[in-house]
N, CA, C and O atoms as a CHARMM CRD file, in Angstrom:
* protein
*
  272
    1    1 UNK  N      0.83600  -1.16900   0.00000 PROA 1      0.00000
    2    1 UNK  CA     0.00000   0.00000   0.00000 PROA 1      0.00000
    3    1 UNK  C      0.88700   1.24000   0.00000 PROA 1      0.00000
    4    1 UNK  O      1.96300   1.21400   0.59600 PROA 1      0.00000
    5    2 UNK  N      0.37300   2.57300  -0.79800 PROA 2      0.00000
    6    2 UNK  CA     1.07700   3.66900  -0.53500 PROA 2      0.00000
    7    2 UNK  C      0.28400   4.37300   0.16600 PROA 2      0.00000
    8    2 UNK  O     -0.69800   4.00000   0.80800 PROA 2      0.00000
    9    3 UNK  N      0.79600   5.59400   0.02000 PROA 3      0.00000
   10    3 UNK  CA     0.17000   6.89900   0.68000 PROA 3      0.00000
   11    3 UNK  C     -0.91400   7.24700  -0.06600 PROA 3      0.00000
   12    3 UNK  O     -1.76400   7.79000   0.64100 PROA 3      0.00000
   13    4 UNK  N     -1.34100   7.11700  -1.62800 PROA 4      0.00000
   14    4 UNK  CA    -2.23500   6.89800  -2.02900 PROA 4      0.00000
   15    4 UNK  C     -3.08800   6.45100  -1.64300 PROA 4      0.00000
   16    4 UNK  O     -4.10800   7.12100  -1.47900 PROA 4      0.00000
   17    5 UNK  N     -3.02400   4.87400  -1.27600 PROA 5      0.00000
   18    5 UNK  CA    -3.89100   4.07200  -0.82500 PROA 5      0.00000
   19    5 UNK  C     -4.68100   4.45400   0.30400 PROA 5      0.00000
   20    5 UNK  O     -5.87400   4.18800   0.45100 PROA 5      0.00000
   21    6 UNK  N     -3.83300   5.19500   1.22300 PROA 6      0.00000
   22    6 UNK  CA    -4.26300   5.94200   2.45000 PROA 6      0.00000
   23    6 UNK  C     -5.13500   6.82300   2.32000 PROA 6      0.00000
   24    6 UNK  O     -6.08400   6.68900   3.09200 PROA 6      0.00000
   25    7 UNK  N     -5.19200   7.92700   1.43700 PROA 7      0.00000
   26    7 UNK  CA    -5.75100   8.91200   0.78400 PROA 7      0.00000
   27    7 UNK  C     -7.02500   8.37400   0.48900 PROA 7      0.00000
   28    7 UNK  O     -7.94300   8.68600   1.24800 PROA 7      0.00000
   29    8 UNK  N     -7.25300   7.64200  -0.44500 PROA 8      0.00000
   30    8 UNK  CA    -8.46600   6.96600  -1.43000 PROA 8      0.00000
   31    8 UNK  C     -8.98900   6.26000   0.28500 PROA 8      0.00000
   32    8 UNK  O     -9.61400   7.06800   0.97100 PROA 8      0.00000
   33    9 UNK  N     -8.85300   5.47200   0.64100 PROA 9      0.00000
   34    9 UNK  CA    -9.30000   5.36900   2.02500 PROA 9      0.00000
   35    9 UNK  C     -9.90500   6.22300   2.39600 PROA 9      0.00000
   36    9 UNK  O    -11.12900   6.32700   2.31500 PROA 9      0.00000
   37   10 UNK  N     -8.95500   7.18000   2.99200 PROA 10     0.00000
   38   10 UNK  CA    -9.95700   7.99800   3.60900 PROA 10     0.00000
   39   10 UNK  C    -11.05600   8.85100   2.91000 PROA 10     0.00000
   40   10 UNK  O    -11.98500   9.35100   3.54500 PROA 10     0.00000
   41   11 UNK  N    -10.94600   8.94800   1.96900 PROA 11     0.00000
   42   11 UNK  CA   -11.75000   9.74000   1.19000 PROA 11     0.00000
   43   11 UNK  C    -13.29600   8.51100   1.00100 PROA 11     0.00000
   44   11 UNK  O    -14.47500   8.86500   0.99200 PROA 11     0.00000
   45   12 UNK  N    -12.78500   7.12100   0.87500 PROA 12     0.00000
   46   12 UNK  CA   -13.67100   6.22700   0.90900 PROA 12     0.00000
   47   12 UNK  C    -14.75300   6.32900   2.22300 PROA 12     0.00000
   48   12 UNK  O    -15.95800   6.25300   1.98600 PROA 12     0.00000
   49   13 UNK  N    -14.24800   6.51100   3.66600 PROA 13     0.00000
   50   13 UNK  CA   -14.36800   6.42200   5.08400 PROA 13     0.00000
   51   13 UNK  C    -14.52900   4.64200   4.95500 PROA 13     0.00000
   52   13 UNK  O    -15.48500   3.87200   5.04900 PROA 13     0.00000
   53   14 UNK  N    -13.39200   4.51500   4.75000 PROA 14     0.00000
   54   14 UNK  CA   -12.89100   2.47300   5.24400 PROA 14     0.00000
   55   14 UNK  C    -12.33400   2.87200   6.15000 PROA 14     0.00000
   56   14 UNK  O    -11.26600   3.42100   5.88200 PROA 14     0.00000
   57   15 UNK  N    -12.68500   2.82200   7.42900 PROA 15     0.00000
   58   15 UNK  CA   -11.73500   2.89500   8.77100 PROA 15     0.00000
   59   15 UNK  C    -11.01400   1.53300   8.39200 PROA 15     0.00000
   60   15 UNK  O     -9.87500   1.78400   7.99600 PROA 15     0.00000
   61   16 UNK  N    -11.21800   0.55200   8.38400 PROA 16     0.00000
   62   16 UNK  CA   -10.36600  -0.88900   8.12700 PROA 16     0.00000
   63   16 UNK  C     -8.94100  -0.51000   7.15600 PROA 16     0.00000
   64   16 UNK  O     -7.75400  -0.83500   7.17600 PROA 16     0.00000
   65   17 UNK  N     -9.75000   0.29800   6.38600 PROA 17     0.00000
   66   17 UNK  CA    -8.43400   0.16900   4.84100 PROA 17     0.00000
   67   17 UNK  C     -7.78800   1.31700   5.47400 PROA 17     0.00000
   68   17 UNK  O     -6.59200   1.34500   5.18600 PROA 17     0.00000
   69   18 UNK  N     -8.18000   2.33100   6.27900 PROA 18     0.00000
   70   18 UNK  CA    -7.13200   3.85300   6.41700 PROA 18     0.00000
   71   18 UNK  C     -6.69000   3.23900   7.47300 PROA 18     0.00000
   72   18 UNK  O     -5.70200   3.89400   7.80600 PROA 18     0.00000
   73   19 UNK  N     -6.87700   2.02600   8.50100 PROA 19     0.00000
   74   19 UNK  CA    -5.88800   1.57600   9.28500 PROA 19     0.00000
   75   19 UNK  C     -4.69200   0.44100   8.65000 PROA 19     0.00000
   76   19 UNK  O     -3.47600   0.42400   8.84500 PROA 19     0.00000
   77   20 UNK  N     -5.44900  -0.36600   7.92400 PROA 20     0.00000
   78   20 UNK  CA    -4.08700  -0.97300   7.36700 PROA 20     0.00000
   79   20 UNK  C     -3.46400  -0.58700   6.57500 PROA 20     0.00000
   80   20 UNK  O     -2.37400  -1.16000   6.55200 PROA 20     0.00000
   81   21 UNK  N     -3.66400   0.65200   5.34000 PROA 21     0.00000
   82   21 UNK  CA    -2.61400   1.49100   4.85800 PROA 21     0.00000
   83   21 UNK  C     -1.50200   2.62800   5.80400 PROA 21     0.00000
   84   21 UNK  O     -0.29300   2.85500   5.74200 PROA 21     0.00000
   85   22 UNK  N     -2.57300   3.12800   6.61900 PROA 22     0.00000
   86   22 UNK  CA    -1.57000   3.47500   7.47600 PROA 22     0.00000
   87   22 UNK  C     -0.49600   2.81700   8.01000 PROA 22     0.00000
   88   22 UNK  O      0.63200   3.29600   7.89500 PROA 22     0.00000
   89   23 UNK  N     -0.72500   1.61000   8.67500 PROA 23     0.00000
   90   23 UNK  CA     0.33000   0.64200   9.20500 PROA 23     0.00000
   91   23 UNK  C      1.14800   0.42500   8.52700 PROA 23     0.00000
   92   23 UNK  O      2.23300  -0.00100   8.92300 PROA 23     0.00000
   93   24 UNK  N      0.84200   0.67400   7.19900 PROA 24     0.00000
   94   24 UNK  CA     1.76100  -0.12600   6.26100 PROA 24     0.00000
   95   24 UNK  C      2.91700   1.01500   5.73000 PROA 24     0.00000
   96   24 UNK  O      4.13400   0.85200   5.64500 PROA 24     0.00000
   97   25 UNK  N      1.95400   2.45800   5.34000 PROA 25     0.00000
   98   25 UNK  CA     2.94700   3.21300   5.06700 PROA 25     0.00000
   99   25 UNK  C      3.84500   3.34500   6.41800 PROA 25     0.00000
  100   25 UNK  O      5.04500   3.14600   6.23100 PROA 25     0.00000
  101   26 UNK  N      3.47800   3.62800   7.65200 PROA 26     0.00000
  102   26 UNK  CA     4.42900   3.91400   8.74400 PROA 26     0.00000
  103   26 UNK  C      5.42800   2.79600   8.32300 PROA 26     0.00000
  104   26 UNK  O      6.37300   3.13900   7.61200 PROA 26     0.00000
  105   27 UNK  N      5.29700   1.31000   8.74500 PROA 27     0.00000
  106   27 UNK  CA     6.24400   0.36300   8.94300 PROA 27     0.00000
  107   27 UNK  C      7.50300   0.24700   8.06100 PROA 27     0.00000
  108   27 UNK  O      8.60100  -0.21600   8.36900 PROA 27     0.00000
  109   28 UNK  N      6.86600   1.06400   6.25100 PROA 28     0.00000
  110   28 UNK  CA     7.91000   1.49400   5.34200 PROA 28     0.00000
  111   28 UNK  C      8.18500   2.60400   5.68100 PROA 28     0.00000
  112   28 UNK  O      9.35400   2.57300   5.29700 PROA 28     0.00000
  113   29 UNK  N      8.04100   3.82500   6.19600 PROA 29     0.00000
  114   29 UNK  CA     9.21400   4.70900   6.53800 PROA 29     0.00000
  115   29 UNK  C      9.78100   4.51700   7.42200 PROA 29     0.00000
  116   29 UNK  O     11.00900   4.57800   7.36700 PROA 29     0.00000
  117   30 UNK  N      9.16800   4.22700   8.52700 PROA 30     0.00000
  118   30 UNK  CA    10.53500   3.57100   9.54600 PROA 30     0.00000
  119   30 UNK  C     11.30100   2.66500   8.91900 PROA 30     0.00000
  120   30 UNK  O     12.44200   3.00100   9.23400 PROA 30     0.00000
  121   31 UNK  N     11.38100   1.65200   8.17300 PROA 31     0.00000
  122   31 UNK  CA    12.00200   0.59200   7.86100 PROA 31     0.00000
  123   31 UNK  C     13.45500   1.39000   6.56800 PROA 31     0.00000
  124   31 UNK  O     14.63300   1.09200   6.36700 PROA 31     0.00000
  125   32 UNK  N     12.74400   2.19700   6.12500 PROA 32     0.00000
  126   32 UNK  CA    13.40600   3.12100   4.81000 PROA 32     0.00000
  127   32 UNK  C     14.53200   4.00000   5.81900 PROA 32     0.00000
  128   32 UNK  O     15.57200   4.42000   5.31200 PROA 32     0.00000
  129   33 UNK  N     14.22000   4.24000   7.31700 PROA 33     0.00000
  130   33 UNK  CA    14.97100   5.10100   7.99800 PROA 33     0.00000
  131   33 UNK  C     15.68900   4.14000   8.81200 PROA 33     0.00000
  132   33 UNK  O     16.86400   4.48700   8.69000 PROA 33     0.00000
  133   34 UNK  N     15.65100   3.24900   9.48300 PROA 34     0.00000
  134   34 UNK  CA    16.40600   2.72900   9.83200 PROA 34     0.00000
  135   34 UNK  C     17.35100   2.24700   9.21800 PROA 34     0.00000
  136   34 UNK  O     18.45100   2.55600   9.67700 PROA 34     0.00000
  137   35 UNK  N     17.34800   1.42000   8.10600 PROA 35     0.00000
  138   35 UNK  CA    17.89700   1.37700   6.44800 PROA 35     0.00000
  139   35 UNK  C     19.44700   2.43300   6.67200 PROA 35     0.00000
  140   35 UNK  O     20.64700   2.28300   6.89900 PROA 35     0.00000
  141   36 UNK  N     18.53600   3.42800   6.45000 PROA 36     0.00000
  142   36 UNK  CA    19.51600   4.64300   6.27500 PROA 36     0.00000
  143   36 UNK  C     20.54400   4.74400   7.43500 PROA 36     0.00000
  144   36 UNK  O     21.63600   5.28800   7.27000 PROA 36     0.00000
  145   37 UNK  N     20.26000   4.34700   8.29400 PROA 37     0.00000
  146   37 UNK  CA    20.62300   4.68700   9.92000 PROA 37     0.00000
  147   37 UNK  C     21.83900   3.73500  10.18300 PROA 37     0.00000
  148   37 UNK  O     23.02500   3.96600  10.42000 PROA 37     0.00000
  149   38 UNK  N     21.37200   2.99300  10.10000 PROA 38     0.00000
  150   38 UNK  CA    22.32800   1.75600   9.85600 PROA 38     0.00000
  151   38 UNK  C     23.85500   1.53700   8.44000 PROA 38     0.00000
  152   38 UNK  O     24.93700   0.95800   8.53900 PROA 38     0.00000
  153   39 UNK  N     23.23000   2.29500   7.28500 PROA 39     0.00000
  154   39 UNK  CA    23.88000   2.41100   6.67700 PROA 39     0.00000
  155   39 UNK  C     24.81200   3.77000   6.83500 PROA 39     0.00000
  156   39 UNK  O     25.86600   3.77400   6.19900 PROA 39     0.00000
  157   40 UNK  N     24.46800   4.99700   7.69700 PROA 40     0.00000
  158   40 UNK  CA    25.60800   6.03700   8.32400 PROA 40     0.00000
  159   40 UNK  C     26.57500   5.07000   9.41800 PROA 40     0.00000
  160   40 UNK  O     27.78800   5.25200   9.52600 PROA 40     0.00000
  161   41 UNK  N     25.97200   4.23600  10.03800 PROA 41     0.00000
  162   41 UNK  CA    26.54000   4.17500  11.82700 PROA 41     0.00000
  163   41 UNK  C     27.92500   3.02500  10.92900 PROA 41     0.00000
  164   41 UNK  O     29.10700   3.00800  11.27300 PROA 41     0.00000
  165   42 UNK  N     27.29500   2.15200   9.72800 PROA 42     0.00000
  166   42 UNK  CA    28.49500   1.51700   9.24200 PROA 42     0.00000
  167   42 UNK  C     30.02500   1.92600   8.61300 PROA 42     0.00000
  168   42 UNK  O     31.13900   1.40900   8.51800 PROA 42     0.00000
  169   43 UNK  N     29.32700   3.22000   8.24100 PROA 43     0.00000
  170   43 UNK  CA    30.42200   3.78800   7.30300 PROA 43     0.00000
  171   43 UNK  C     30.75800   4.86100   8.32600 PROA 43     0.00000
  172   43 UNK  O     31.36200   5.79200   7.79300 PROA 43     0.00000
  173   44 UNK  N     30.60900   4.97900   9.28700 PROA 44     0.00000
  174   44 UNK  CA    31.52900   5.74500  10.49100 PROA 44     0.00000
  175   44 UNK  C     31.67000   5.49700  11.39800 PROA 44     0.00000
  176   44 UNK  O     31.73600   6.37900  12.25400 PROA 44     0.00000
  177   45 UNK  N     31.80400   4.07500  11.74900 PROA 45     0.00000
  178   45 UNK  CA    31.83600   2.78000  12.71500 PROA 45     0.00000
  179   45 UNK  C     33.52400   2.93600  13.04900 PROA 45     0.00000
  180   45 UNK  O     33.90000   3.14700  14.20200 PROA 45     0.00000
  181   46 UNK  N     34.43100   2.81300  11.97200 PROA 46     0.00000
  182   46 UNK  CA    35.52400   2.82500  12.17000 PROA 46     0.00000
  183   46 UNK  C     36.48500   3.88000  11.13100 PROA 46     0.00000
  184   46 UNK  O     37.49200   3.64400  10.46400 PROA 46     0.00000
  185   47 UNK  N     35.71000   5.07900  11.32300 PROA 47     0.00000
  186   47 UNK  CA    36.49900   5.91600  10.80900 PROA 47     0.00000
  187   47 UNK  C     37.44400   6.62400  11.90200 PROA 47     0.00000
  188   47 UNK  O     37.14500   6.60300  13.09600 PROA 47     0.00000
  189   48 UNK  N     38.49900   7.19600  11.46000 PROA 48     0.00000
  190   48 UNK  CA    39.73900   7.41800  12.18700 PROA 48     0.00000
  191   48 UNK  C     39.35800   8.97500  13.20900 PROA 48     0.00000
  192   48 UNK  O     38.88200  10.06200  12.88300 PROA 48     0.00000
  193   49 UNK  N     39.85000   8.39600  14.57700 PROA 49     0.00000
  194   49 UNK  CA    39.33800   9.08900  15.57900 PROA 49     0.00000
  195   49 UNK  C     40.13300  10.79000  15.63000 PROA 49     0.00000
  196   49 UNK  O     41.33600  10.83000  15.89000 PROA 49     0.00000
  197   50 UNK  N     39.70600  11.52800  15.48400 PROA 50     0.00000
  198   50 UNK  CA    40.44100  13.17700  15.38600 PROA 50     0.00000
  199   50 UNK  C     41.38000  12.94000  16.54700 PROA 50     0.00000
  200   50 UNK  O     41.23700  12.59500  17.72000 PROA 50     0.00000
  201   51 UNK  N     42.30300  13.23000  15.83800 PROA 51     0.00000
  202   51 UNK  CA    43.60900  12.59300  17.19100 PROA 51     0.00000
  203   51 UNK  C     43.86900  13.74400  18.27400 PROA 51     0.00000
  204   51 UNK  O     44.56300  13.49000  19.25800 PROA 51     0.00000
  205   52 UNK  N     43.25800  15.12200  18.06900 PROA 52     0.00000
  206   52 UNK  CA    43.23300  16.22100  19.07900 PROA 52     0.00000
  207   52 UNK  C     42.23500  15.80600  20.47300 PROA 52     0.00000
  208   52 UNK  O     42.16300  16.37000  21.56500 PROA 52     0.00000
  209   53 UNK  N     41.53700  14.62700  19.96400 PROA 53     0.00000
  210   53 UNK  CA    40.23600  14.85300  21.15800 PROA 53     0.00000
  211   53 UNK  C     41.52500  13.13900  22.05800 PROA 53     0.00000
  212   53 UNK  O     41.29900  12.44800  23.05200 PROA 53     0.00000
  213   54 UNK  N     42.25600  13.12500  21.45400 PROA 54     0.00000
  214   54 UNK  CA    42.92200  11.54600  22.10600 PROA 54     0.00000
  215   54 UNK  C     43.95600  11.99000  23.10900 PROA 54     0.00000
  216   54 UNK  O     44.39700  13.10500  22.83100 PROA 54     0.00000
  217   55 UNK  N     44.42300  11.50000  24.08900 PROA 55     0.00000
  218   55 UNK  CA    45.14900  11.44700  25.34500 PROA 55     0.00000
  219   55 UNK  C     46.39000  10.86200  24.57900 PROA 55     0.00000
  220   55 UNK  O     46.45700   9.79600  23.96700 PROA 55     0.00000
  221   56 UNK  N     47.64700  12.11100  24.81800 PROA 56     0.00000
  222   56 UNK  CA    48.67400  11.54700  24.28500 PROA 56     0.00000
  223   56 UNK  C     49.98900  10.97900  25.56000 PROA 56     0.00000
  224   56 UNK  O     50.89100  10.15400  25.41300 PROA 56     0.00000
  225   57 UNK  N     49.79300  11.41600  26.19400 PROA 57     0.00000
  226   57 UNK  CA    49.87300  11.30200  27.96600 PROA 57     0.00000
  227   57 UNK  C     49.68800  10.20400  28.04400 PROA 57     0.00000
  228   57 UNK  O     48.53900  10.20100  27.60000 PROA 57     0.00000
  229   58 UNK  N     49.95000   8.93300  28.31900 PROA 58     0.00000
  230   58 UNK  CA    49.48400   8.04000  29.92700 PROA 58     0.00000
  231   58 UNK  C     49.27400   8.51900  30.89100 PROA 58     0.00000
  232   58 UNK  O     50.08800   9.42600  31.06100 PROA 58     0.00000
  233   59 UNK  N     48.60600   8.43200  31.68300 PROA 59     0.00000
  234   59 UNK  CA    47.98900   8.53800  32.82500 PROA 59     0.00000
  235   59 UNK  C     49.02800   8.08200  33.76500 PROA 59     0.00000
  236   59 UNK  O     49.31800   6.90700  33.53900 PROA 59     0.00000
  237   60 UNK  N     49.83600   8.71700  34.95800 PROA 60     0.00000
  238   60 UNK  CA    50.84100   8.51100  36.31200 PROA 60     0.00000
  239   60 UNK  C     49.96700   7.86100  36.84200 PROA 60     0.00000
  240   60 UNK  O     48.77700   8.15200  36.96000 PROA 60     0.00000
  241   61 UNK  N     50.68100   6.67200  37.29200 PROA 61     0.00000
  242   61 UNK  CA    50.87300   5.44200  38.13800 PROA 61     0.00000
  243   61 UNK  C     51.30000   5.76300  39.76700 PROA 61     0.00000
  244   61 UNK  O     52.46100   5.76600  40.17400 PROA 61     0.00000
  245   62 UNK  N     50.01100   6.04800  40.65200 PROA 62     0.00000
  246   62 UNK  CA    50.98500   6.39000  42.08000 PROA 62     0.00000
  247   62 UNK  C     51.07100   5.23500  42.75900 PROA 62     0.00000
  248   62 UNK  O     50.23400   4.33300  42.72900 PROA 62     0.00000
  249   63 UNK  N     52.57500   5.25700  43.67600 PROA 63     0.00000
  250   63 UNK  CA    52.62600   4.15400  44.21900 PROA 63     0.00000
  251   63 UNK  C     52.72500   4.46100  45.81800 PROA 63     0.00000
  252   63 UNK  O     53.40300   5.38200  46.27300 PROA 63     0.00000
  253   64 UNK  N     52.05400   3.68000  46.50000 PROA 64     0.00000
  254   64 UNK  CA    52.52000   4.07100  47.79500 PROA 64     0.00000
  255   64 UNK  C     53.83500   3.54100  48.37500 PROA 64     0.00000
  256   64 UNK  O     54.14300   2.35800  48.22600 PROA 64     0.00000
  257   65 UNK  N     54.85000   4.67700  49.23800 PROA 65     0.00000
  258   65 UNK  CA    56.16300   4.34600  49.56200 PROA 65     0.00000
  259   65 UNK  C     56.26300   4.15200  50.84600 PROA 65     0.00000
  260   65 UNK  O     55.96200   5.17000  51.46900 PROA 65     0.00000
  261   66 UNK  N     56.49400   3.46400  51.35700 PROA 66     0.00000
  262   66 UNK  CA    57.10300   3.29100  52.83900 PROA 66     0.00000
  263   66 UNK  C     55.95900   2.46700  53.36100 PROA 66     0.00000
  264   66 UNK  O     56.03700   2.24100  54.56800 PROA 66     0.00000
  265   67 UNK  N     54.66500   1.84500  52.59300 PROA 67     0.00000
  266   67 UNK  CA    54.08500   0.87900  53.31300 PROA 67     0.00000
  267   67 UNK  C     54.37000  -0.57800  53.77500 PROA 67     0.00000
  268   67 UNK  O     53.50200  -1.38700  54.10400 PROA 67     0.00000
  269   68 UNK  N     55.61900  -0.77900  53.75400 PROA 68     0.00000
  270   68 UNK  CA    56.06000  -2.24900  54.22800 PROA 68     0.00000
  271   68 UNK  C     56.41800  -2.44900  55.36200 PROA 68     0.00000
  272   68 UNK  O     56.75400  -3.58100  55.71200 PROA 68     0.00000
């Protein structure tokens, strides 16, 4: 079903048909956006980290002295 289908529905008053076109168009744009979503998070999953925001430092190691 499209958005058409939705349309002609309602214009029909099929509560039945303007609910299952609805369902149907929603479930394809979410599905069309997640799609998409998934296809950004892959292709910048392991892109190279801006090395200004990275710790070039180790972190000091304290030790306690004279506890023996």
């Amino acid at each position: 079903m499209s958005t058409r289908d939705l349309i002609d529905a309602i214009q029909a008053g099929d509560s039945t048909k303007v609910d299952d076109a609805f369902n149907t168009v929603m479930v394809q744009k979410v599905s069309e956006r997640l799609d998409a979503m998934r296809d950004d998070l892959s292709q910048n999953m392991f892109r190279a980290v801006d090395s200004s925001t990275q710790d070039t430092e180790p972190a000091a190691v304290e030790t306690a002295e004279g506890d023996e």
